[in-house]
C-alpha positions in Angstrom: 15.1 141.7 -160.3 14.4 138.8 -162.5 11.7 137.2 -160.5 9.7 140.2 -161.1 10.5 140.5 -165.3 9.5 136.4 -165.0 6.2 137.1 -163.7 5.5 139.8 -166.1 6.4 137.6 -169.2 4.2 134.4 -167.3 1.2 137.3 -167.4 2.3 138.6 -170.7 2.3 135.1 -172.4 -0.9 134.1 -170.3 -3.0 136.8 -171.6 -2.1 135.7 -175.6 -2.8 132.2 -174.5 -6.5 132.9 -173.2 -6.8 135.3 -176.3 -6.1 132.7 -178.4 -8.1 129.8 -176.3 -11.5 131.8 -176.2 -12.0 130.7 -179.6 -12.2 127.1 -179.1 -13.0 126.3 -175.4 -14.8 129.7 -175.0 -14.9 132.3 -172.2 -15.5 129.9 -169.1 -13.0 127.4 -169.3 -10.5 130.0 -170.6 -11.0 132.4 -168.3 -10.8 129.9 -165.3 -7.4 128.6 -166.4 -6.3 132.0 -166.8 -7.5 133.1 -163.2 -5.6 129.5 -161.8 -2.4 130.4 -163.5 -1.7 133.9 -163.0 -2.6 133.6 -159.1 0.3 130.5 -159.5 2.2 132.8 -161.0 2.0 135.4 -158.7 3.1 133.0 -155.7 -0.7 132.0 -154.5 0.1 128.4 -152.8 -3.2 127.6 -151.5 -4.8 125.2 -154.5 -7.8 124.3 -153.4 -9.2 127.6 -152.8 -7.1 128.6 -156.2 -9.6 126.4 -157.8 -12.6 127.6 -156.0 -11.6 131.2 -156.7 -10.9 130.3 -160.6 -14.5 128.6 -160.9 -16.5 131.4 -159.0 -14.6 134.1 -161.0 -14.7 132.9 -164.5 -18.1 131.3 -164.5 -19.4 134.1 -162.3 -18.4 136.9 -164.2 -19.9 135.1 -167.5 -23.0 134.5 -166.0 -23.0 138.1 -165.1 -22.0 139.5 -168.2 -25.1 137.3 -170.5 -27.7 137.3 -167.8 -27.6 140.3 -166.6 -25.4 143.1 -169.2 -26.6 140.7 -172.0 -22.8 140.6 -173.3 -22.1 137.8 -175.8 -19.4 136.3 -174.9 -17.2 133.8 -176.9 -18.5 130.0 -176.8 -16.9 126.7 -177.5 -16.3 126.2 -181.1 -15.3 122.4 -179.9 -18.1 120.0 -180.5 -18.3 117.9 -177.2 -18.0 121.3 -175.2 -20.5 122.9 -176.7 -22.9 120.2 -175.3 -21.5 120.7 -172.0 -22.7 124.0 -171.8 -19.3 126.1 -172.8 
């Protein structure tokens, strides 16, 4: 069906876009925007909690992976984020 082969391309195409966006906004703000767009994608309507979910997971699992598995992860390679924290 082709709104099955669409979702798999929006994944597909999602998953070389965060590859390619670690390097510059790092793992947080990648990883969130990945998380918000593929539950879009898959037909998640609720945005609010698609937001909440994106922030806990993303920023969750990087504070798990340094803090505790002390896992570098990629940071910002963009100035102004980089002071933010990213």
């Amino acid at each position: 069906e082709g709104r099955g082969l669409r979702r798999i391309v929006l994944i597909i195409a999602a998953i070389i876009a965060v590859g390619l966006a670690m390097e510059s906004i790092g793992f947080q703000l990648s990883m969130c925007a990945f998380v918000a767009f593929v539950l879009t994608a898959l037909g998640w309507r609720r945005w609010a909690l698609t937001v909440v979910l994106s922030g806990i997971l993303s920023f969750g699992v990087y504070h798990a992976f340094t803090r505790w598995l002390d896992v570098n992860l990629p940071q910002a390679s963009i100035e102004i984020l980089k002071q933010w924290g990213f």
